[in-house]
N, CA, C and O atoms as a DFTB+ gen file, in Angstrom:
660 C
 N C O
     1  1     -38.506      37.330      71.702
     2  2     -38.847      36.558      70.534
     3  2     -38.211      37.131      69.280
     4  3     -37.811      36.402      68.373
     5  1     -38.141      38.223      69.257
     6  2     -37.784      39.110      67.677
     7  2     -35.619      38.680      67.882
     8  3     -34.690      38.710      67.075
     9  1     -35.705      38.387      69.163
    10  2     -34.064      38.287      69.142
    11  2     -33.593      36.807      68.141
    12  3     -32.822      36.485      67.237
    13  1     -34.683      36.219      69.055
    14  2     -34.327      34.563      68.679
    15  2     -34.641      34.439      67.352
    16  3     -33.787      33.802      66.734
    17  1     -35.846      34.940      66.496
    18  2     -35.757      34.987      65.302
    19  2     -34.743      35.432      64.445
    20  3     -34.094      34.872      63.562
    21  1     -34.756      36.903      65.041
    22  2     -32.914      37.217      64.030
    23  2     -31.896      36.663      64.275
    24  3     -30.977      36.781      63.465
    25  1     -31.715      35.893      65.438
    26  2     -30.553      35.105      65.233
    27  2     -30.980      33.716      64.392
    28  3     -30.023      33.241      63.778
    29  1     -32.211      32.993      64.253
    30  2     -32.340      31.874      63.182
    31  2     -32.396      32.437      61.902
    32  3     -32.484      31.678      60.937
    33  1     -32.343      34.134      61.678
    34  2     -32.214      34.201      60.373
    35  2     -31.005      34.483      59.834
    36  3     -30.654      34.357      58.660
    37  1     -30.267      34.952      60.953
    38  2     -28.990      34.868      60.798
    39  2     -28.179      33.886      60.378
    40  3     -27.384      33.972      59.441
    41  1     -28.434      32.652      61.283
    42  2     -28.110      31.341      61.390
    43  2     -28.614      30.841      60.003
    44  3     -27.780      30.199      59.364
    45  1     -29.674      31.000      59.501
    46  2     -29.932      30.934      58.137
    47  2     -29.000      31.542      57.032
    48  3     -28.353      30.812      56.282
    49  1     -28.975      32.353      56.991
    50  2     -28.034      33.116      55.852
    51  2     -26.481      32.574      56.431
    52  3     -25.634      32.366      55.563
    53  1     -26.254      32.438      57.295
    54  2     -24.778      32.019      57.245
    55  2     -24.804      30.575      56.746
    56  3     -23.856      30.344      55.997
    57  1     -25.651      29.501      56.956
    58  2     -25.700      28.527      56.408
    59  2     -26.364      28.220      54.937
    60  3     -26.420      27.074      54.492
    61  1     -26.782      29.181      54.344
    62  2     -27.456      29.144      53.240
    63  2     -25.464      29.808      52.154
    64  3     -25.021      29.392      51.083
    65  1     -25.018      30.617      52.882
    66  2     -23.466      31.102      52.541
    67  2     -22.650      29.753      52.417
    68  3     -21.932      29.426      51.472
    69  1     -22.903      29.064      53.529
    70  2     -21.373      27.897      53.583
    71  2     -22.287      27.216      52.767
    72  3     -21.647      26.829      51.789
    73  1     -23.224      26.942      52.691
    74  2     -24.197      26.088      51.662
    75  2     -23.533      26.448      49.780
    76  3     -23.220      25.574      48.972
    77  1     -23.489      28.118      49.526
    78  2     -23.402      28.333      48.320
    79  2     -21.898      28.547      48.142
    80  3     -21.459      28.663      46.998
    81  1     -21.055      28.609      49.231
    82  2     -19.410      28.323      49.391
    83  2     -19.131      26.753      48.788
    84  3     -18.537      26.525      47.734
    85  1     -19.608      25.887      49.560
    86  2     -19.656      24.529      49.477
    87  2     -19.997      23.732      48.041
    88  3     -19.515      22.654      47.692
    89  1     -20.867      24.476      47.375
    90  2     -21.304      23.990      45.743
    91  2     -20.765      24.868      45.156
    92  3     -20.930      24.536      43.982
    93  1     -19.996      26.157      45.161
    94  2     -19.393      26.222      44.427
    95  2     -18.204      25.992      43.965
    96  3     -17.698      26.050      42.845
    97  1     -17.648      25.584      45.530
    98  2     -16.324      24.588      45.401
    99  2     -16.238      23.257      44.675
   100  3     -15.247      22.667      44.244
   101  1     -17.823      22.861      44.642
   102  2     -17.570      21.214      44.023
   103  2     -18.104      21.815      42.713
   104  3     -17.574      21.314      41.721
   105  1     -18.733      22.466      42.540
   106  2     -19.090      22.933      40.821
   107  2     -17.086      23.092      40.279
   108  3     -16.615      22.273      39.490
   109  1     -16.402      23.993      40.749
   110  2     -14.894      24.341      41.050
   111  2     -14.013      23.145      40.366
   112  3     -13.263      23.076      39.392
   113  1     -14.538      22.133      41.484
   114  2     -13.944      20.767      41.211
   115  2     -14.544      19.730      40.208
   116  3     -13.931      18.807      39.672
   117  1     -15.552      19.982      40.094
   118  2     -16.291      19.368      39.136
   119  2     -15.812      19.774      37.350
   120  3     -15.639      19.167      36.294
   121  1     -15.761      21.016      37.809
   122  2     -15.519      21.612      35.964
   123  2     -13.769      21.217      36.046
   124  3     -13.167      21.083      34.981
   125  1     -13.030      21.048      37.366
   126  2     -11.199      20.595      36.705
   127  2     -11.455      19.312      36.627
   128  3     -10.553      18.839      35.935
   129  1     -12.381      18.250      37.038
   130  2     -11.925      16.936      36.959
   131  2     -12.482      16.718      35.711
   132  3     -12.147      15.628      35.248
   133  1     -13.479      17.608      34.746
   134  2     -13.937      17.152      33.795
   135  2     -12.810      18.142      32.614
   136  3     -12.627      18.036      31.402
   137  1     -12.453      18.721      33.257
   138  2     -11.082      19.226      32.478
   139  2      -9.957      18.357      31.757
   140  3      -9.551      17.992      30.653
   141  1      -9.692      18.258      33.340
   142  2      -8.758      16.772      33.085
   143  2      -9.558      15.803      31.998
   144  3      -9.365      15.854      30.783
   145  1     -10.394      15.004      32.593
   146  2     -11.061      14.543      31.759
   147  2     -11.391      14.127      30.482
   148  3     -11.910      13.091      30.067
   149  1     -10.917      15.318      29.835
   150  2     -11.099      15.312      28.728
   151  2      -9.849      15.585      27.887
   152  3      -9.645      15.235      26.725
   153  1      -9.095      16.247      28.667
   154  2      -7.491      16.060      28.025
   155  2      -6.747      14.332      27.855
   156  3      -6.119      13.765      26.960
   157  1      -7.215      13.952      29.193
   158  2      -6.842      12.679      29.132
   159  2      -7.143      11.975      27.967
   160  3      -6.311      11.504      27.190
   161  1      -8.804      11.895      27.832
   162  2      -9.221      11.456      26.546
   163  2      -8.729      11.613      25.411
   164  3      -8.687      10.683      24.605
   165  1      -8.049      13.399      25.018
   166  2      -7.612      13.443      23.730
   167  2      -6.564      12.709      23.917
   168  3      -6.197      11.983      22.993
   169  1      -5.864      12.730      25.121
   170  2      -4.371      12.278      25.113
   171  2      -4.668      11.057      24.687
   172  3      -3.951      10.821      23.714
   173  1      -5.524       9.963      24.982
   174  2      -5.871       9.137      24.970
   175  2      -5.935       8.457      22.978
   176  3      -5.431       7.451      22.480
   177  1      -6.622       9.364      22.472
   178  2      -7.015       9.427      21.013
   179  2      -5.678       9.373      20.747
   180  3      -5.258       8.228      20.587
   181  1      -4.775      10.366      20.636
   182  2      -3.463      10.531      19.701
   183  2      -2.766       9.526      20.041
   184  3      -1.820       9.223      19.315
   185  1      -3.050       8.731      21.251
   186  2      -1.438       7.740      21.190
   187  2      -2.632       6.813      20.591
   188  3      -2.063       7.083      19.533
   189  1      -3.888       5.866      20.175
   190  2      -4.404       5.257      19.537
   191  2      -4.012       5.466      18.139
   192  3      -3.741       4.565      17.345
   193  1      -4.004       6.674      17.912
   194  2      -3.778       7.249      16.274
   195  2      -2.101       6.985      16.077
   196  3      -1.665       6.537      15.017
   197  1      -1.367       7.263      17.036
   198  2      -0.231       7.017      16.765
   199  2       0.312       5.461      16.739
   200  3       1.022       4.910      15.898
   201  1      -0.162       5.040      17.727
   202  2       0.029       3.410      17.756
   203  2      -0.275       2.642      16.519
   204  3       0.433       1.729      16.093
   205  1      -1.680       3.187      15.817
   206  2      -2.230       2.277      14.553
   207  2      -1.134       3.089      13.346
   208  3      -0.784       2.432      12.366
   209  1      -0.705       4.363      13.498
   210  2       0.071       4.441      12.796
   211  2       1.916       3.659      12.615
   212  3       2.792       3.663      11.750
   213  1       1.777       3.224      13.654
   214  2       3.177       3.010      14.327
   215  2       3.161       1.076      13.194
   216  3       3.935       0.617      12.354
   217  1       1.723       0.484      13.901
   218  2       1.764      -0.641      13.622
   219  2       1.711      -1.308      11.898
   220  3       2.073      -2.318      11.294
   221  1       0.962       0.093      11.607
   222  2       0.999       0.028       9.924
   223  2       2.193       0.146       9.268
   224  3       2.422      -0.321       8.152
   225  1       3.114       0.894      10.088
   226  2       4.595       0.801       9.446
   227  2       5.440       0.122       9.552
   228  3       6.276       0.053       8.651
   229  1       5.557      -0.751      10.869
   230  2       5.718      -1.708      11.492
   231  2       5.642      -3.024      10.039
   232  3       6.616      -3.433       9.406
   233  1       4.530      -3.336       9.892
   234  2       3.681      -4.309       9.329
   235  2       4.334      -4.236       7.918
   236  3       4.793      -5.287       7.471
   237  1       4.440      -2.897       7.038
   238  2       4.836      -2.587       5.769
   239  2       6.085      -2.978       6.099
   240  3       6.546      -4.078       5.795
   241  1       6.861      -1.853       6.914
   242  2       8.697      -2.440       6.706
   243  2       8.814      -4.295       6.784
   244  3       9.641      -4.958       6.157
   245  1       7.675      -4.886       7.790
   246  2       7.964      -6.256       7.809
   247  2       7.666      -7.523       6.450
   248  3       7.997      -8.666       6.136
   249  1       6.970      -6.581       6.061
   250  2       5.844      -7.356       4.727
   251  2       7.200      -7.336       3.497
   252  3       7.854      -8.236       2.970
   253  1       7.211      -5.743       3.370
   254  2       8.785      -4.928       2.560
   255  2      10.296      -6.053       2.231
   256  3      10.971      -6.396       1.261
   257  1      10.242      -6.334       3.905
   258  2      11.662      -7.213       4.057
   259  2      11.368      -8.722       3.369
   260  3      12.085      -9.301       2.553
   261  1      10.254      -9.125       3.874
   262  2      10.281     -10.423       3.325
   263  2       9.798     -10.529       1.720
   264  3      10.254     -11.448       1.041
   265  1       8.971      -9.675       1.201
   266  2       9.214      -9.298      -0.427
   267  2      10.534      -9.439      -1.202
   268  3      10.976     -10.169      -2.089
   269  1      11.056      -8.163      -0.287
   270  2      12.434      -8.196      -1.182
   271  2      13.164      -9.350      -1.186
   272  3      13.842      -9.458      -2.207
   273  1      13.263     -10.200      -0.454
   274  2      13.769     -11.744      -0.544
   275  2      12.929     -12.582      -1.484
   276  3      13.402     -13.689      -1.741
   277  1      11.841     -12.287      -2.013
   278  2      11.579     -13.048      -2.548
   279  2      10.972     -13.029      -4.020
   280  3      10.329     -13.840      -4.685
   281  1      11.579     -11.435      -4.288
   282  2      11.169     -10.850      -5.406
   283  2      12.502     -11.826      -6.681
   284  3      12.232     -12.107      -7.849
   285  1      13.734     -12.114      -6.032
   286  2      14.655     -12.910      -7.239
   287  2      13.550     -14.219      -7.934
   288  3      13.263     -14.378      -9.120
   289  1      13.079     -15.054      -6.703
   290  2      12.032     -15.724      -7.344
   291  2      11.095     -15.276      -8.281
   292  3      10.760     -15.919      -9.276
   293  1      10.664     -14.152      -7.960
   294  2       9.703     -13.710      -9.048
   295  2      10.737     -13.340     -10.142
   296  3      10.148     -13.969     -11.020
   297  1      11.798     -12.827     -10.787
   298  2      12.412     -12.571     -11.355
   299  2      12.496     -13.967     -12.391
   300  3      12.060     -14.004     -13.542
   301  1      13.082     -14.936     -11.760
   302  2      13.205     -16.441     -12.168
   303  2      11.731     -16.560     -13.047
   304  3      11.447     -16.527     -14.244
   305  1      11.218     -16.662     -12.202
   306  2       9.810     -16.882     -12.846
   307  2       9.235     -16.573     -14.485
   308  3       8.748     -17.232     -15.403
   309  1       9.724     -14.778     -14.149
   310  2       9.520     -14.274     -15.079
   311  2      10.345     -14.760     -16.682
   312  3      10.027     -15.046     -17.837
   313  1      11.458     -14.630     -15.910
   314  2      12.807     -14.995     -16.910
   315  2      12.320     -16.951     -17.550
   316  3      12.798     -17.354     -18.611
   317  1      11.546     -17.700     -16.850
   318  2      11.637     -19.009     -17.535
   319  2       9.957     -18.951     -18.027
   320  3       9.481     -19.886     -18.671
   321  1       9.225     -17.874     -17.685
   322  2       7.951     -17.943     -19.142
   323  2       8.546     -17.311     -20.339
   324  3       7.812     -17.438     -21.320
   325  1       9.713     -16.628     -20.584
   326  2      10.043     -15.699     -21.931
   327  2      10.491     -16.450     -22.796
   328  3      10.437     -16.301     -24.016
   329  1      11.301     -17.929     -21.745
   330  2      11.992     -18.761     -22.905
   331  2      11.034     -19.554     -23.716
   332  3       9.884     -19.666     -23.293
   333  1      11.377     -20.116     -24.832
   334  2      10.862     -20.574     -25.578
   335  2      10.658     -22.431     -25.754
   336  3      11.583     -23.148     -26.135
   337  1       9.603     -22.830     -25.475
   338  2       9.461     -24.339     -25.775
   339  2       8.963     -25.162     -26.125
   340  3       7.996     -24.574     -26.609
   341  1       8.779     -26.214     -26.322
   342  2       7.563     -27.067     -27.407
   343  2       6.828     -27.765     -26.382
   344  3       5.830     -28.444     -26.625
   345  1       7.360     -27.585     -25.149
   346  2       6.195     -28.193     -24.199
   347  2       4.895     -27.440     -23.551
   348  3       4.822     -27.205     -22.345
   349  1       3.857     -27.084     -24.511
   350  2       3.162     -26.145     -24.042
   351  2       2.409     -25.855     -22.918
   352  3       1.941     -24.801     -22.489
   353  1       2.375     -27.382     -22.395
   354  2       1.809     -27.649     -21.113
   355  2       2.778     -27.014     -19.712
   356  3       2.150     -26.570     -18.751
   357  1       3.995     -27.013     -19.692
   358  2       5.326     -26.704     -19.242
   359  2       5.057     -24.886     -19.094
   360  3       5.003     -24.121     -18.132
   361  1       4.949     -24.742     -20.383
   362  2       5.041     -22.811     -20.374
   363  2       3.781     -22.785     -20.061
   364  3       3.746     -21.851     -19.260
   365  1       2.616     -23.225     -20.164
   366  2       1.411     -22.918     -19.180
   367  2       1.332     -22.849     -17.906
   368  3       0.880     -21.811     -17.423
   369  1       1.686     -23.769     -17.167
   370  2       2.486     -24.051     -15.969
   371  2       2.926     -23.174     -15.263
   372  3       2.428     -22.746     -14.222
   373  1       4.071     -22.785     -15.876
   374  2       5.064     -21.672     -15.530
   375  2       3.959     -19.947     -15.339
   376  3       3.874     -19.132     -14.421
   377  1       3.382     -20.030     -16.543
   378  2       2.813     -18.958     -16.549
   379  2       2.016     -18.738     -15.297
   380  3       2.219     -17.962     -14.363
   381  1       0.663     -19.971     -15.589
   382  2      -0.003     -19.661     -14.220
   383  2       0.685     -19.615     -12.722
   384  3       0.310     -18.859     -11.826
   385  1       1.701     -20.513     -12.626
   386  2       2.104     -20.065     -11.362
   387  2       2.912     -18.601     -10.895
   388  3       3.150     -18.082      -9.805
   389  1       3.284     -18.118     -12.775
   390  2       3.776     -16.391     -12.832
   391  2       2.491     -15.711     -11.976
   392  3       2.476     -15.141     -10.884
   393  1       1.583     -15.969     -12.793
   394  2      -0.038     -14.874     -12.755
   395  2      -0.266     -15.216     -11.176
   396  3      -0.528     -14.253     -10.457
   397  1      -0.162     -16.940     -10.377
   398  2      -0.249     -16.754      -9.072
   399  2       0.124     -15.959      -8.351
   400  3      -0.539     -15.343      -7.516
   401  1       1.645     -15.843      -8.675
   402  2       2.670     -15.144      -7.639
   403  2       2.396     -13.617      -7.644
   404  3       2.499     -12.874      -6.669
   405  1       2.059     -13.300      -8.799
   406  2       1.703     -11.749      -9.425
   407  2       0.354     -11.011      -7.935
   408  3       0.358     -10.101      -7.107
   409  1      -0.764     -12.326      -8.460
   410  2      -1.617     -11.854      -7.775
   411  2      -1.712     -11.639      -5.818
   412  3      -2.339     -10.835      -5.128
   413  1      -0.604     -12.978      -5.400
   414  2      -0.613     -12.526      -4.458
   415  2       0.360     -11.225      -3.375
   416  3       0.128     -10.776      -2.253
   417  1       1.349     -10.996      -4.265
   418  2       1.486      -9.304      -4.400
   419  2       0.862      -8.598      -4.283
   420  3       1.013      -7.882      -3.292
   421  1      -0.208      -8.337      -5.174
   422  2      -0.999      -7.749      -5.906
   423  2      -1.895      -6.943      -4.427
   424  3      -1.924      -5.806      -3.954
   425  1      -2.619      -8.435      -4.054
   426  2      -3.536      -8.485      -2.972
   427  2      -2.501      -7.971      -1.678
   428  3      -3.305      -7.709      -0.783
   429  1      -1.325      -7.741      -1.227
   430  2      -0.594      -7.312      -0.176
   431  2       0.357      -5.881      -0.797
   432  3       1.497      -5.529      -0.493
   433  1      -0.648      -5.257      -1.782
   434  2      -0.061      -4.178      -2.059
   435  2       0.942      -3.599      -2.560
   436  3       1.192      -2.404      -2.717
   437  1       1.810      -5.024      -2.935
   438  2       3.231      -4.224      -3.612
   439  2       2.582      -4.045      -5.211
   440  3       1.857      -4.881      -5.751
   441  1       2.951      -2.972      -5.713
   442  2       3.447      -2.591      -6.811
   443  2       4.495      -2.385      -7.894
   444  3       5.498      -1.783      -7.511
   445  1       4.465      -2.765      -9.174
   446  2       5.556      -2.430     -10.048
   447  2       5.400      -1.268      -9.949
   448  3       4.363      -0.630      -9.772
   449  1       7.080      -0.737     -10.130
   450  2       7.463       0.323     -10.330
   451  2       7.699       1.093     -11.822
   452  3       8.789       1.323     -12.346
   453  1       6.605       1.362     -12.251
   454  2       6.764       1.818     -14.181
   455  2       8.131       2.651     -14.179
   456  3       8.422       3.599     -13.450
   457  1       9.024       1.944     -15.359
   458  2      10.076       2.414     -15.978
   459  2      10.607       3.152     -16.966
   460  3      11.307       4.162     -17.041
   461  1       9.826       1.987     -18.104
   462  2      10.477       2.678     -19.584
   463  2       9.454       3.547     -19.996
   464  3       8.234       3.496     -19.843
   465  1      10.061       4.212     -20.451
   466  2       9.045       5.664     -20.916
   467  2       9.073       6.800     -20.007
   468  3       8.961       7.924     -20.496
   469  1       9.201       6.667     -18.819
   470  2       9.471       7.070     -17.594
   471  2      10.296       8.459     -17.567
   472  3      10.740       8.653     -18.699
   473  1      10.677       9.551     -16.628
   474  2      11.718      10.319     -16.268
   475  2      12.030       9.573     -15.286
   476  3      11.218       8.979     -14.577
   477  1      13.627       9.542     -15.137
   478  2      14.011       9.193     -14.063
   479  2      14.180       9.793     -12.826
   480  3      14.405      10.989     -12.640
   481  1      14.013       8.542     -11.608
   482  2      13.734       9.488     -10.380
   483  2      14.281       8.302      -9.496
   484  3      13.904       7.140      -9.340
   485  1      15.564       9.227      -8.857
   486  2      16.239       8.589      -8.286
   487  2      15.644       7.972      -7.000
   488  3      16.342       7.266      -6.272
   489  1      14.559       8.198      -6.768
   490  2      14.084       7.590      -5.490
   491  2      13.291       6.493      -6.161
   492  3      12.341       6.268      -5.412
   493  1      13.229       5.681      -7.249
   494  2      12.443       5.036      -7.710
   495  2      13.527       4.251      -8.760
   496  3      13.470       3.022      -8.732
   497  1      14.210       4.685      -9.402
   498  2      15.057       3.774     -10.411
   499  2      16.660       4.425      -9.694
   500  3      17.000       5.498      -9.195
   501  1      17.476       2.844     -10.035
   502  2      18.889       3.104     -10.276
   503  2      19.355       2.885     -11.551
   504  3      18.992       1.855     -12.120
   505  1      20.246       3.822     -12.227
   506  2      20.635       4.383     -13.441
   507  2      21.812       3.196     -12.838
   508  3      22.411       3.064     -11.771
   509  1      21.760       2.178     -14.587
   510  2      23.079       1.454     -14.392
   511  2      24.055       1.583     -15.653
   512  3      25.140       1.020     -15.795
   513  1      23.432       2.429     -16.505
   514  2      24.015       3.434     -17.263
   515  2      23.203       4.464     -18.436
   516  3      21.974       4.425     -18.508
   517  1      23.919       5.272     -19.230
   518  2      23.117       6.015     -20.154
   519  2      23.622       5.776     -21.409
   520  3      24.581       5.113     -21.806
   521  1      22.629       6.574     -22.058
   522  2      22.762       6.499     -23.783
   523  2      22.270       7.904     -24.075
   524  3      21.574       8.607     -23.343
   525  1      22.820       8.224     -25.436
   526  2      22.751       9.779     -25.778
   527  2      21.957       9.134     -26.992
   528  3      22.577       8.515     -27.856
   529  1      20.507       9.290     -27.052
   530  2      19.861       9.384     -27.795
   531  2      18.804      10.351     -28.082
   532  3      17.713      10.362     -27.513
   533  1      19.280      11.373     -29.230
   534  2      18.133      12.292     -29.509
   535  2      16.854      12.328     -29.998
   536  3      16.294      13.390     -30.269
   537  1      16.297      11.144     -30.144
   538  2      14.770      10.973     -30.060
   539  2      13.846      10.821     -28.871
   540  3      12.617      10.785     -28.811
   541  1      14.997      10.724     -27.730
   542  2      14.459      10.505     -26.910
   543  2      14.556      11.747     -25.568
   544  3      15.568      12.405     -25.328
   545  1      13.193      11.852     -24.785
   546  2      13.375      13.130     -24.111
   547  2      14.695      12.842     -22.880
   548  3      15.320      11.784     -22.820
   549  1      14.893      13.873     -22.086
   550  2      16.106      14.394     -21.336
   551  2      15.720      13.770     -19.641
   552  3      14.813      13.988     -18.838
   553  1      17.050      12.835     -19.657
   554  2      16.423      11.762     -18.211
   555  2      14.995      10.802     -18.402
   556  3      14.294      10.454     -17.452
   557  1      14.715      10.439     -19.913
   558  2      14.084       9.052     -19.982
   559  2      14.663       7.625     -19.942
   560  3      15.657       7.133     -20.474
   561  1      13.670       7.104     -19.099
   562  2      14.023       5.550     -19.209
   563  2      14.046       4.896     -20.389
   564  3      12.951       4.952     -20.948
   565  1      15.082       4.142     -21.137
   566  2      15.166       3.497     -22.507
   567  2      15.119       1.981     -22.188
   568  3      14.530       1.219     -22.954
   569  1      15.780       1.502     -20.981
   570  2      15.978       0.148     -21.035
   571  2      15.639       0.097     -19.713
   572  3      15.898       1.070     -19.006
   573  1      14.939      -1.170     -19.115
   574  2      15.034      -1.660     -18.048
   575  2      15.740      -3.012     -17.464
   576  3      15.313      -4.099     -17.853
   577  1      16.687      -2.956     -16.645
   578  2      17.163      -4.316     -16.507
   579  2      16.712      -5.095     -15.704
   580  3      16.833      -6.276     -16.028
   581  1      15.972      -4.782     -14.262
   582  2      15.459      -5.647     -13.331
   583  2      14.527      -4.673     -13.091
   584  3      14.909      -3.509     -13.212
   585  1      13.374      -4.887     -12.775
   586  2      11.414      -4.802     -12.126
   587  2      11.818      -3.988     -10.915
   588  3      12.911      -4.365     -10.492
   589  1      11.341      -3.088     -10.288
   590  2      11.164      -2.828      -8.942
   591  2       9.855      -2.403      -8.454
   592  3       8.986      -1.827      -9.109
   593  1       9.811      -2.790      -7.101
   594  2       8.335      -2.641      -6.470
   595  2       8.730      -1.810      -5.141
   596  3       9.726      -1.463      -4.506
   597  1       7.404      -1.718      -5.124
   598  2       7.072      -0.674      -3.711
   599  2       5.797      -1.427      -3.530
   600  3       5.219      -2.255      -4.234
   601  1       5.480      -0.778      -2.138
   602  2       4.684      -0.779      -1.082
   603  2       4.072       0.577      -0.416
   604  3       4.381       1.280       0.546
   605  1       2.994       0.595      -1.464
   606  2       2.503       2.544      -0.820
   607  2       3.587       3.397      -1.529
   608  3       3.810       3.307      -2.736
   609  1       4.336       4.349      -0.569
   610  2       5.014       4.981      -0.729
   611  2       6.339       4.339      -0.442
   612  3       7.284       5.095      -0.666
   613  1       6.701       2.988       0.051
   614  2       7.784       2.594       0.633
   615  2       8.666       1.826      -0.646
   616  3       8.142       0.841      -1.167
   617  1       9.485       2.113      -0.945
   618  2      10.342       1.237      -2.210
   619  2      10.848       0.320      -1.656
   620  3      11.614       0.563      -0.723
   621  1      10.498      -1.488      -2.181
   622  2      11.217      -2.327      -1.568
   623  2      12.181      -2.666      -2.441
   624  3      12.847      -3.575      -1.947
   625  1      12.613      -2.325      -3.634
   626  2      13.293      -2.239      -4.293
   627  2      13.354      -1.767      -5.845
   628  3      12.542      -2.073      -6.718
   629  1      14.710      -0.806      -6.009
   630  2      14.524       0.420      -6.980
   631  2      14.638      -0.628      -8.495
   632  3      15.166      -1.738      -8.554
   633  1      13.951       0.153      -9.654
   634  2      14.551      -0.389     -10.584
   635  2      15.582      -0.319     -11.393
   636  3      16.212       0.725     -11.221
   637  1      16.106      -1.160     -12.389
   638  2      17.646      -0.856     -12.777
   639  2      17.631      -0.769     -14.143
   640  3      17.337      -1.691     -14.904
   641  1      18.008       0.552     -14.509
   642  2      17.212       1.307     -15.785
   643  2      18.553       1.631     -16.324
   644  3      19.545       1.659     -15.595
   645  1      18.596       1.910     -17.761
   646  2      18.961       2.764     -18.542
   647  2      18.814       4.150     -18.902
   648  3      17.723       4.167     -19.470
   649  1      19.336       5.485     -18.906
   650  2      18.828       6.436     -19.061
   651  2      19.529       7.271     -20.627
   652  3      20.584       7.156     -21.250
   653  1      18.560       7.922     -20.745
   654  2      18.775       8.635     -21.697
   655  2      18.984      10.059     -21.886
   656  3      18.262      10.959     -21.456
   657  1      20.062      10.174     -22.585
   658  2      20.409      11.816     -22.382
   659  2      20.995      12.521     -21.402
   660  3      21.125      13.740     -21.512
């Protein structure tokens, strides 16, 4: 009797062994698949972050292109409220559909690009010539000839300035 017992306790401890072999292999496997797991996930995050970044630039360069085509219109615009006329209904007209066009810019983010008074900065104005005037500080804008806008940080087109000094 004392044999047969030590061998079921034997038989015990060797199976209580492949028992704690056995979970610690899947604990093993358990902690790499949640490894993985979770790399995947970040991996997962950065191309989301990159994609919405991708599409926002996407969206600007596309918004950008079709602006700049249609900024001469706004130019026009501008140029036929300055003139002068006796039809006041006519230059009202003109105006509000200026202040329309303004606003829906406005609402898609492009911006004027401030000029006169300005230092110049070649990533923002093109110099279409200078003047040596000493009242005025060193690389200021004196004259502006055409408006330029941006988008954020993106210039859809520079402005065309005069510089000084």
């Amino acid at each position: 009797m004392a044999d047969k017992e030590k061998l079921e306790k034997e038989e015990n401890q060797e199976q209580e062994l492949t028992e704690n072999n056995d979970l610690q292999a899947k604990q093993q496997e358990l902690d790499e698949l949640t490894d993985r797991y979770k790399r995947i996930l970040a991996e997962f995050e950065n191309h989301k972050k990159r994609s919405q970044k991708e599409r926002e630039g996407l969206y600007n360069s596309i918004l950008g292109d079709i602006i700049e085509v249609i900024l001469p219109i706004l130019d026009n615009l501008e140029n036929a409220a300055k003139v002068e006329t006796s039809d006041e209904n006519y230059k009202k007209g003109i105006e509000l559909v200026l202040k329309q066009f303004q606003d829906v810019l406005k609402s898609k983010g492009v911006e004027e690009i401030k000029a006169l008074g300005e230092t110049f900065d070649p990533e923002l104005h093109e110099a279409v010539s200078s003047v040596q005037d000493d009242s005025k500080g060193e690389k200021e804008i004196v004259q502006e000839y055409r408006k330029g806008y941006k988008i954020g940080h993106k210039v859809i087109r520079h402005s065309m300035v005069v510089v000084a000094n």
